[in-house]
C-alpha positions in Angstrom: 92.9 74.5 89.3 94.9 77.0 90.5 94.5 78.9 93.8 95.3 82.1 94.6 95.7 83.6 98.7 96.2 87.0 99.6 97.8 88.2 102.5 98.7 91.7 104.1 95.8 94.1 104.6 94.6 96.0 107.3 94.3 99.1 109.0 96.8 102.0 108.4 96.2 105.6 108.9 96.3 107.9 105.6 99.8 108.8 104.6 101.1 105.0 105.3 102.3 101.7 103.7 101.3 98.3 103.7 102.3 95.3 101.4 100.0 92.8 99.8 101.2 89.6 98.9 99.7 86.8 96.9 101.1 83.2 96.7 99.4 81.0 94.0 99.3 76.9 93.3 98.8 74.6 91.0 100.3 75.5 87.3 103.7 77.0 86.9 103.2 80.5 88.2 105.8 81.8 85.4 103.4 81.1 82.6 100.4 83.3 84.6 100.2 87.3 83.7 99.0 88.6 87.3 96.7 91.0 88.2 95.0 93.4 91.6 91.6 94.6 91.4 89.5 96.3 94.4 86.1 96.6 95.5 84.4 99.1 97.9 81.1 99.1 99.8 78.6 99.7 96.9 80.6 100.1 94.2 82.2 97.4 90.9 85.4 95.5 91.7 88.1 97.7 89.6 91.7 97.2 88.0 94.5 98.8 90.5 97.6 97.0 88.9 98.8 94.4 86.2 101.9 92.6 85.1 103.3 90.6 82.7 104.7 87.0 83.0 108.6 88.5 82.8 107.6 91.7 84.6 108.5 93.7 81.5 105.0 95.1 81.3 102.7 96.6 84.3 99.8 99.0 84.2 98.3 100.9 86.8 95.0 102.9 87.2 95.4 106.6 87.4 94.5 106.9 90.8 97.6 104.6 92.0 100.3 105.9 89.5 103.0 107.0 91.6 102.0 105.7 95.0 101.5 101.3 94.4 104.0 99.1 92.7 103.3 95.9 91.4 106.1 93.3 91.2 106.4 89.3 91.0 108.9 86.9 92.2 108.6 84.0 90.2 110.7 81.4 92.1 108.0 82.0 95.0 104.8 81.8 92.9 104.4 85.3 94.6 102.8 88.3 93.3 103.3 91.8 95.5 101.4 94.9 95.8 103.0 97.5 97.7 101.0 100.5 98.5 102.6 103.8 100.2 100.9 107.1 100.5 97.8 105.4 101.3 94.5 107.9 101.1 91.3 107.2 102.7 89.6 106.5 99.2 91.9 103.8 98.6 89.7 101.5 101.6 88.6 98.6 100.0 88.6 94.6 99.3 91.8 94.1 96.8 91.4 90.7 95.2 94.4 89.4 93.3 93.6 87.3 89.5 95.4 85.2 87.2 95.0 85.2 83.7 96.2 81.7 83.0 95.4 81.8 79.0 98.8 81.3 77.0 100.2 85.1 76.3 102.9 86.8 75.3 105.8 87.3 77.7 105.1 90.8 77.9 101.2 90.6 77.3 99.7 91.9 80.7 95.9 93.1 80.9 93.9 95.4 82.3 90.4 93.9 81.6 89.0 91.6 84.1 87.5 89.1 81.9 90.7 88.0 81.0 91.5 86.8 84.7 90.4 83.8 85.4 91.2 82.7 88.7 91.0 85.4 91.7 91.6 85.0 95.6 89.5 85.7 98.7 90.2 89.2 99.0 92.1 91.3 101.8 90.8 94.1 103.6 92.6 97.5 103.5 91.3 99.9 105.9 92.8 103.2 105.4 91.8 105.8 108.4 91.8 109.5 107.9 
């Protein structure tokens, strides 16, 4: 089993910053391509960020290109999203996934069938 906690959301006014973070157990967190998804009220849990076991490879959804980085530190199992130029749209439940199948070292996916293993979700709040 391998368990996944976020950490880091809240509420922020439009134009600021905040920093997820998600530590993970269980199998060597080196071998795990990591991902962030988020869900808002109503709508399907979508891909914000991926990357790769060495961190060669990310991906990020249009709407975040410029704005979130996604980045790993694998001596503290720890994945991070951090988020500036936050928008009101951006308000949701970001979940954090690991796709724990062997891949590549620079395999990272955007699909979310390929994650198995996902946290408890954070709350962003971002205020206009």
């Amino acid at each position: 089993q391998v368990q996944l906690v976020e950490s880091g959301g809240g509420l922020v006014q439009a134009g600021g910053s905040l920093r997820l973070s998600c530590t993970t157990s269980g199998r060597t967190f080196s071998s795990y391509g990591m991902g962030w998804f988020r869900q808002a009220p109503g709508k399907e849990r979508e891909f914000v960020a991926a990357i790769s076991r060495n961190a060669a490879t990310v991906y990020y959804t249009d709407s975040v290109k410029g704005r979130f980085t996604i980045s790993r530190d694998n001596a503290k199992n720890t994945v991070y999203l951090q988020m500036n130029s936050l928008r009101p749209e951006d308000t949701a439940v970001y979940y954090c996934a690991a796709d724990v199948s062997y891949r590549a070292l620079s395999y990272a996916t955007r699909t979310r069938a390929n994650y198995e293993y996902w946290g408890q979700g954070t709350q962003v709040t971002v205020s206009s």
